[in-house]
C-alpha positions in Angstrom: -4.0 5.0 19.5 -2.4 5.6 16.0 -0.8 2.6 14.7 2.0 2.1 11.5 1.6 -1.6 10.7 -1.0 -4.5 11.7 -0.6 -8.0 12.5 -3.0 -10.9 12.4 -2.0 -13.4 14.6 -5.3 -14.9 15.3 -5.7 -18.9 15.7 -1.5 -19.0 15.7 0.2 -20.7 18.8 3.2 -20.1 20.6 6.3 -18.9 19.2 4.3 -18.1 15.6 2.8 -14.7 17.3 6.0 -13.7 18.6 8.3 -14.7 15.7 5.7 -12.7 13.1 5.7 -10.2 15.8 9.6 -10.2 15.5 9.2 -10.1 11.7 6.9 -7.0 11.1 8.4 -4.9 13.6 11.9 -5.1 12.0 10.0 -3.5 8.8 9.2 -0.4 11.1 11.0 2.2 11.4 12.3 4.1 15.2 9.4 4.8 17.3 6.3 3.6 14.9 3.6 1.0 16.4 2.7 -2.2 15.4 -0.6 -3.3 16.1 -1.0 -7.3 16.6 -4.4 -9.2 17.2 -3.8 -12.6 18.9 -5.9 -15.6 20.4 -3.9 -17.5 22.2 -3.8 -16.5 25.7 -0.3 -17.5 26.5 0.5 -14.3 24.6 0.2 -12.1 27.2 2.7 -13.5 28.9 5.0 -13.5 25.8 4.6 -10.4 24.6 5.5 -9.0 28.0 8.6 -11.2 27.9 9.6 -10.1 24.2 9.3 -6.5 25.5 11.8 -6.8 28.1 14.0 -9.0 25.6 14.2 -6.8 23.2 14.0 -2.8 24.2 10.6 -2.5 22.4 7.8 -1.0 23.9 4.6 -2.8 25.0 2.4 -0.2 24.9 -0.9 -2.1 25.8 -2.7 -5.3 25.7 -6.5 -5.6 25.6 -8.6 -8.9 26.3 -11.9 -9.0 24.0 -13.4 -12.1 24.5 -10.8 -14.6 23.2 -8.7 -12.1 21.1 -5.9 -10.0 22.8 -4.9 -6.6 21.2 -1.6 -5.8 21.5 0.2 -2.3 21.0 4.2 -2.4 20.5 6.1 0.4 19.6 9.6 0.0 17.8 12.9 1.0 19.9 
């Protein structure tokens, strides 16, 4: 999928992916996808909470290994 903006959050812990999360997506504008690499695996969770939380789409969320790939599109 065709994304706007990418985030490393790789080797960050809970609330850093979320609040950079927070941060980049607030640069986007109406309907463009942010694209966030993460590793720690309480993200998952998270990012499914900040979804509902906030209106914006969680696309997907892919496990490789120990990295998650997350898709989010802007509200």
């Amino acid at each position: 999928m065709e994304f706007h903006m990418e985030l490393d959050a790789r080797e960050l812990h809970c609330p850093l992916p979320i609040l950079k999360a927070k941060k980049a997506l607030a640069e986007l504008q109406s309907g463009e996808v942010l694209r966030i690499m993460a590793t720690d695996p309480g993200s998952v969770r998270d990012f499914q909470a900040f979804a509902k939380q906030t209106g914006n789409a969680l696309l997907s969320h892919v496990q490789t290994g120990r990295e998650f790939v997350f898709l989010m599109r802007r509200k």
